[in-house]
Residue, then its C-alpha position, 0 to 999 in steps of 0.5 A: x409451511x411458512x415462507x423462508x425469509x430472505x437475509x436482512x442484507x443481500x449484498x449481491x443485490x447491491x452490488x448489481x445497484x451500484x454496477x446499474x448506476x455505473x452503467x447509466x453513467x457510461x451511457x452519459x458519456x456523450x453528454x460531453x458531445x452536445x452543443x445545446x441540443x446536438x452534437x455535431x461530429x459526434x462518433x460513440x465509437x470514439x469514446x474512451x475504451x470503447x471496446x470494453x465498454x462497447x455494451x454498456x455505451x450502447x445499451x447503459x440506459x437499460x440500466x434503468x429498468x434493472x433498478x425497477x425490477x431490483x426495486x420491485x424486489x426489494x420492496x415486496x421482500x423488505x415491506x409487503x408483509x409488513x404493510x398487509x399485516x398494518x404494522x407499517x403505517x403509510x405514514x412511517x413508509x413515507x417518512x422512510x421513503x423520504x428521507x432515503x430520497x429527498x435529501x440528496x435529490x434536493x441538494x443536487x437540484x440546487x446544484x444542477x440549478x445553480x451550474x446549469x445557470x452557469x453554463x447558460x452564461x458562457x455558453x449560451x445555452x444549457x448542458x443538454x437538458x433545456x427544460x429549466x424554468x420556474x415549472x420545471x423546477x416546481x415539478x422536479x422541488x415536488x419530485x414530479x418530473x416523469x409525472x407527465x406533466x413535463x413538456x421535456x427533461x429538465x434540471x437533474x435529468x437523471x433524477x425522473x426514475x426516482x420520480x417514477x418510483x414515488x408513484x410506484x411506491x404508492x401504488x405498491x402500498x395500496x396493493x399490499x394493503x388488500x393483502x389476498x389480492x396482492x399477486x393478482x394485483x401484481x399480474x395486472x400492475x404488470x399487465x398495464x405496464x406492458x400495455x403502456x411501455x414502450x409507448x409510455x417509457x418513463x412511467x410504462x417501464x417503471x410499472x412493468x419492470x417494478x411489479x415484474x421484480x415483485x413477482x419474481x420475489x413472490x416466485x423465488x419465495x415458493x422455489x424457498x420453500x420447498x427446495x431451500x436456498x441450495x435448491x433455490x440457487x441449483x435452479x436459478x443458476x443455469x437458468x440465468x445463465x441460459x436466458x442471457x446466452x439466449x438474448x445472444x441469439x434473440x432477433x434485435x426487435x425482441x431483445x428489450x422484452x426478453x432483457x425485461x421480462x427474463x433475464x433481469x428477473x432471472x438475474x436478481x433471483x440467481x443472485x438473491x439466492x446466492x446471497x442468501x446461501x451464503x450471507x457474506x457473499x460479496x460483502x467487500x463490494x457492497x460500498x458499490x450499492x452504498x454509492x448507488x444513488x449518490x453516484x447516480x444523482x451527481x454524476x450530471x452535475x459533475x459532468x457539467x462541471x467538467x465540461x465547463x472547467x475543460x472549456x474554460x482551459x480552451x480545451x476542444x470537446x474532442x478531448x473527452x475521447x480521452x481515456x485520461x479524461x474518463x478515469x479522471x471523471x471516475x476518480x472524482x466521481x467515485x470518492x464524492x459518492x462516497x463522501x455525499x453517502x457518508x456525509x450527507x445521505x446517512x446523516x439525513x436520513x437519521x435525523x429526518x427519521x429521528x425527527x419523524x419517530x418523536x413526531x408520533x411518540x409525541x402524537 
């Protein structure tokens, strides 16, 4: 029996992006907080609409391993066969990769270079991330930031897990390449990725939690294929839901390893099956996922210029314990995700891929 194929857009899955780089954006919040690098008399209970948002200033940066997982997803979902079968040749993958990545990495590299300048002029030292040199910004110009060969975080900070991915991506083409050797090669990628993390967190998570989101494709594929969507979506669901209510109840040492290895995979295999039952779900909310990298990358410099607009009006860094403070940054925020993901990540890409497809027409 041959394998189902997921839908060609599973809007669920990008929704839960665009919501992961929201929840990172949160867990930032106290970078208004930071002189240099400290922040004195800083209390994160104090931050705006805590207790709402409790979760997220707390446990945002988690966030993070979600985007692996769900990348890990995507990319055996969207290439694997592609690859195995030689009809995606590495130089197409990579052309794609890059013009999806480097445009807006670039152009907020230039940004974060310029402010940070900026802000190292009147405030006498940088907005948080002190790593702002000549061999930093030739790792972060090369996207090679969380390569390990950093001596810290540097530039546009946020920008390090995209750095992991480039690493990633190469492996998964490789993997996919041996085809009949790609699920165990998967095991070990994991295998290795649980051996490195959390010693090794950039890269560690990156390998453990991106192969885990591949194998939780792989998995949810078989449930497909003998049981259907419905089924698929009859087992997933309570399963979910029981492995979150158990993180409830899981001692805090042991609560990173059931979020990785249970509850995110379970999640993104829940909602992909949904949106594969029932295509249209959530389709009103997937500008969420379209605002996912662009709000992910801008939301530092943005918060740089913030800081130093406030600091210009002599406003003391306390006010950024304003509730009118934090809506005012997402409502800056959200339309410019939208305008650089309309304006300059699709333009971008089209013509980096245009360009590319004359490149191997003409060749």
């Amino acid at each position: 029996m041959t394998s189902p194929t997921l839908n060609n857009r599973l809007y669920t899955l990008d929704v839960l992006r665009g919501i992961a780089a929201l929840c990172v954006v949160f867990w930032h919040w106290q970078h208004f907080f930071f002189v240099g690098s400290t922040a004195p008399g800083f209390d994160p209970a104090q931050q705006p609409f805590f207790s709402t948002f409790k979760l997220l200033y707390q446990h945002g940066s988690m966030a993070v391993q979600l985007f692996f997982t769900l990348s890990g997803f995507v990319f055996y979902w969207l290439f694997a066969t592609d690859i195995a079968s030689r009809s995606m040749a590495i130089s197409r993958f990579a052309q794609d990769r890059f013009s999806r990545l480097y445009p807006l990495h670039i152009v907020t590299f230039i940004a974060v270079f310029a402010l940070q300048w900026a802000y190292l002029s009147s405030h006498g030292s940088y907005f948080i991330y002190a790593f702002n040199d000549a061999y930093h910004a030739v790792l972060n110009v090369a996207l090679m930031p969380a390569w390990g060969f950093e001596k810290g975080w540097s530039f546009n900070a946020p920008v390090w897990s995209v750095s992991v991915e480039v690493l990633l991506y190469a492996i998964f083409f490789i993997i996919c390449l041996t085809r009949r050797w790609k699920w165990p090669l998967t095991m070990a990628a994991i295998a290795i990725g649980s051996y490195l993390f959390p010693e090794s967190y950039k890269l560690g998570s990156g390998v453990l939690c991106f192969f885990i989101g591949g194998m939780t494709y792989g998995l949810l594929t078989c449930v497909r294929r003998y049981v259907g969507d419905g089924g698929a979506l009859l087992i997933t669901s309570p399963l979910c839901m029981a492995a979150w209510i158990c993180l409830l109840k899981t001692p805090a040492e042991l609560n990173n390893t059931w979020l990785l290895y249970v509850c995110y995979p379970l999640l993104i295999a829940a909602l992909a099956a949904a949106g594969s039952r029932w295509p249209g779900l959530a389709k009103s909310w997937a500008w969420l996922g379209d605002i996912s990298y662009s709000s992910y990358l801008t939301h530092f410099p943005l918060q740089i210029i913030f800081a130093m607009a406030l600091d210009a009006l002599a406003f003391s860094r306390t006010v950024f314990y304003q509730g009118w403070v934090m809506v005012l940054f997402f409502a800056v925020l959200v339309p410019l995700s939208l305008a650089t993901h309309r304006y300059l990540e699709r333009p971008a890409q089209r013509w980096l891929r245009q360009r590319g497809a004359l490149v191997r027409t003409a060749g």
